[in-house]
C-alpha positions in Angstrom: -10.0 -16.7 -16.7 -8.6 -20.2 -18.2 -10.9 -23.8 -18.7 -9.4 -26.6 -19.1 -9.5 -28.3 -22.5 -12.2 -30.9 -22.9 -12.7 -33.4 -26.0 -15.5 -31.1 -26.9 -13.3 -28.0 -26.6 -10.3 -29.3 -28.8 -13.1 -31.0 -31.6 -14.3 -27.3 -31.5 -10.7 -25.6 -31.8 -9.9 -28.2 -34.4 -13.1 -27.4 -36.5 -12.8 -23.6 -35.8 -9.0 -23.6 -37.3 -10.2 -24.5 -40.8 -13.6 -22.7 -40.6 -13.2 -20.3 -43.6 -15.9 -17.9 -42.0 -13.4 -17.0 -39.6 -10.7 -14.0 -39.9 -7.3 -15.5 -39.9 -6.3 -14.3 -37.0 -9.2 -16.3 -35.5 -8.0 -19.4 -37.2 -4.0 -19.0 -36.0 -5.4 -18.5 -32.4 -7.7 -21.6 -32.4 -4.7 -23.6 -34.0 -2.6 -22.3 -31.5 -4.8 -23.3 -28.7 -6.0 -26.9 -30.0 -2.0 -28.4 -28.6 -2.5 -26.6 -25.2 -4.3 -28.3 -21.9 -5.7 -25.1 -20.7 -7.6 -22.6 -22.8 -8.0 -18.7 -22.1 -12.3 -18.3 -21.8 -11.6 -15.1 -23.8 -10.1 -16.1 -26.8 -12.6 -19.5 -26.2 -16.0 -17.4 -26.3 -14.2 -14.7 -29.5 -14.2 -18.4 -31.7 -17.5 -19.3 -30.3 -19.2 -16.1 -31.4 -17.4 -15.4 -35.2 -18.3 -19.4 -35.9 -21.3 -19.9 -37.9 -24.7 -21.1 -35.1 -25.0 -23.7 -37.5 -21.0 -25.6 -36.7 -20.6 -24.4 -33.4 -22.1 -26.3 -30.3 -24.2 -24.5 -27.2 -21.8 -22.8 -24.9 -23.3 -25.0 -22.4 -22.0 -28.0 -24.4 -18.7 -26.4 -24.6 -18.1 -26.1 -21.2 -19.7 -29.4 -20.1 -17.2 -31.1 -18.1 -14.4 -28.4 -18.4 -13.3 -26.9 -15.3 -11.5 -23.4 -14.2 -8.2 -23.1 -14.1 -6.8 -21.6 -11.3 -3.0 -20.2 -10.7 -1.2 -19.6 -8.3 0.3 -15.9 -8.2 4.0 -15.3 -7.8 5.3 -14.6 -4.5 6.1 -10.8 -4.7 10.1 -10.1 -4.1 11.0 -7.9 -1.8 13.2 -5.2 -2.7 16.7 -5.0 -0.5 15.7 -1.4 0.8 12.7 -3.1 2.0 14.5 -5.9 3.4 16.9 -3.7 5.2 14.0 -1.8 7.0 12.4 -4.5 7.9 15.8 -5.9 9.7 16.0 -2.4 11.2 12.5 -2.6 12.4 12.5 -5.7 13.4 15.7 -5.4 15.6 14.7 -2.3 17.0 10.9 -4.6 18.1 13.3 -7.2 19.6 15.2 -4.4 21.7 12.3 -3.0 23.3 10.8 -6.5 24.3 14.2 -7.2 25.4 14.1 -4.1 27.6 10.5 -4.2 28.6 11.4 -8.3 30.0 14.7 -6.8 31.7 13.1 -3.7 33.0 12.7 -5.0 37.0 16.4 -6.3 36.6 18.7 -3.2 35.3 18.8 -0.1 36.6 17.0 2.4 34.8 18.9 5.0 32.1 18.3 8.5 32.9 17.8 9.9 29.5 17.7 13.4 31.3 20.7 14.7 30.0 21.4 18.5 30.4 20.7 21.2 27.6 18.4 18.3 26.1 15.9 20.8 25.4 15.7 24.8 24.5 13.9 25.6 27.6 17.1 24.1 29.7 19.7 26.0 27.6 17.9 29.5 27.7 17.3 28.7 31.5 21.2 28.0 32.5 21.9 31.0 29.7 20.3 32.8 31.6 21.4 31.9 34.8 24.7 32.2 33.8 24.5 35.8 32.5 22.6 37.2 35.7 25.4 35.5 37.7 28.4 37.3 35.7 26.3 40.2 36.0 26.1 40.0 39.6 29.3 38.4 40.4 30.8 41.8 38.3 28.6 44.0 40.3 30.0 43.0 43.3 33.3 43.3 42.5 33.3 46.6 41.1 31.9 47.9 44.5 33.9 46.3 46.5 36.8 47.8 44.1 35.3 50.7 44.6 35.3 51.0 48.3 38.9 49.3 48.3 40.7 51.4 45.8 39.2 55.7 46.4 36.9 55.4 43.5 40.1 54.4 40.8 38.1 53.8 37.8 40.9 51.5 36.3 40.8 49.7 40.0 36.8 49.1 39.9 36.6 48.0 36.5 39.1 45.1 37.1 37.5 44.7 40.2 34.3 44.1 38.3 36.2 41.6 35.9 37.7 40.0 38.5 34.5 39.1 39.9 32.6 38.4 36.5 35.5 35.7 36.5 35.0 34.5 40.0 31.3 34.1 40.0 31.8 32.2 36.2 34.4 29.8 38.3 31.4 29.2 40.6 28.7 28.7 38.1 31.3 26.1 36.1 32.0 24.5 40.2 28.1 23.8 40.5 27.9 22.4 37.3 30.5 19.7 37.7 28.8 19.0 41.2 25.2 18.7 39.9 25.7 16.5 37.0 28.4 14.0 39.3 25.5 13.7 41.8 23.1 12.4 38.5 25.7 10.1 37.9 26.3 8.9 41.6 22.5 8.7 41.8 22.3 6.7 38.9 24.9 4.3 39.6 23.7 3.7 43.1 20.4 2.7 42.2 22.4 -0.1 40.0 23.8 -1.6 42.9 21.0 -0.9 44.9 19.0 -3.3 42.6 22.0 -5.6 42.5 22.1 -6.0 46.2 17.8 -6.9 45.9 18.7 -9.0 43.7 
């Protein structure tokens, strides 16, 4: 807390800064403080009570007519890793108001994309494997019934259709994920056309 420096005050410092009662450390610090306009209560009130009651004045004197002090803090600086996240953050706000304004204008992103999670990928794993499964079942028996029970015969048989039904799997793939894309795309120009 800082006061600022009255008549009073500086007659005190003055007095207290050749007052041989006082330490020397005392006297330094009330010389020191007699040349400047605001005065730390602290160091004020640690002269005040080593002076004699006799020399000093009433606290109330003292303090008559002075008034706080106040200052200003310093802005606190930002540091550039906080200045960078709060650019990232702040264009990432501006994107998604940007987005929510546009939203009845652009067509809408599927964010669907396939294998996104583990429950898809085990799923079309698994769908895979009991196709090739089947598709090699197949043609083993139909090998089989071909070929007199040839064990060479029913085993590429059974390859031969692993390979076919994996060529079917891979066809309905392509087709599914082209008709996402169509759909998607369509709904663009749909909106377009509204517009």
């Amino acid at each position: 807390m800082v006061v600022s420096a009255t008549e009073l005050i500086q007659s005190f410092l003055s007095t207290a800064s050749e007052d041989p009662h006082l330490t020397p450390e005392l006297q330094q610090i009330a010389s020191d403080l007699l040349s400047q306009h605001n005065v730390p209560y602290k160091s004020l009130r640690a002269i005040w009570f080593a002076s004699q009651s006799t020399t000093r004045p009433t606290l109330i004197q003292l303090f008559s007519g002075s008034d706080f002090v106040f200052t200003t803090p310093k802005p606190r600086h930002k540091s550039e890793e906080l200045k960078a996240r709060l650019k990232k953050l702040e264009e990432l706000a501006d994107k998604k108001a940007y987005a929510e304004l546009v939203k009845d204008i652009t067509p809408r992103k599927d964010d669907s994309e396939p294998f996104s999670s583990y429950k898809d990928q085990l799923g079309f794993g698994l769908h895979v494997v009991v196709t090739m499964f089947t598709g090699y079942l197949v043609g083993y028996a139909a090998f089989r019934a071909l070929f007199n029970h040839s064990p060479v015969m029913n085993v590429a048989g059974g390859l031969l259709g692993l390979v076919g039904a994996m060529l079917v799997e891979t066809l309905l793939f392509i087709i599914r994920t082209s008709n996402q894309d169509s759909r998607s795309s369509a709904s663009a120009s749909e909106l377009k056309k509204n517009q």
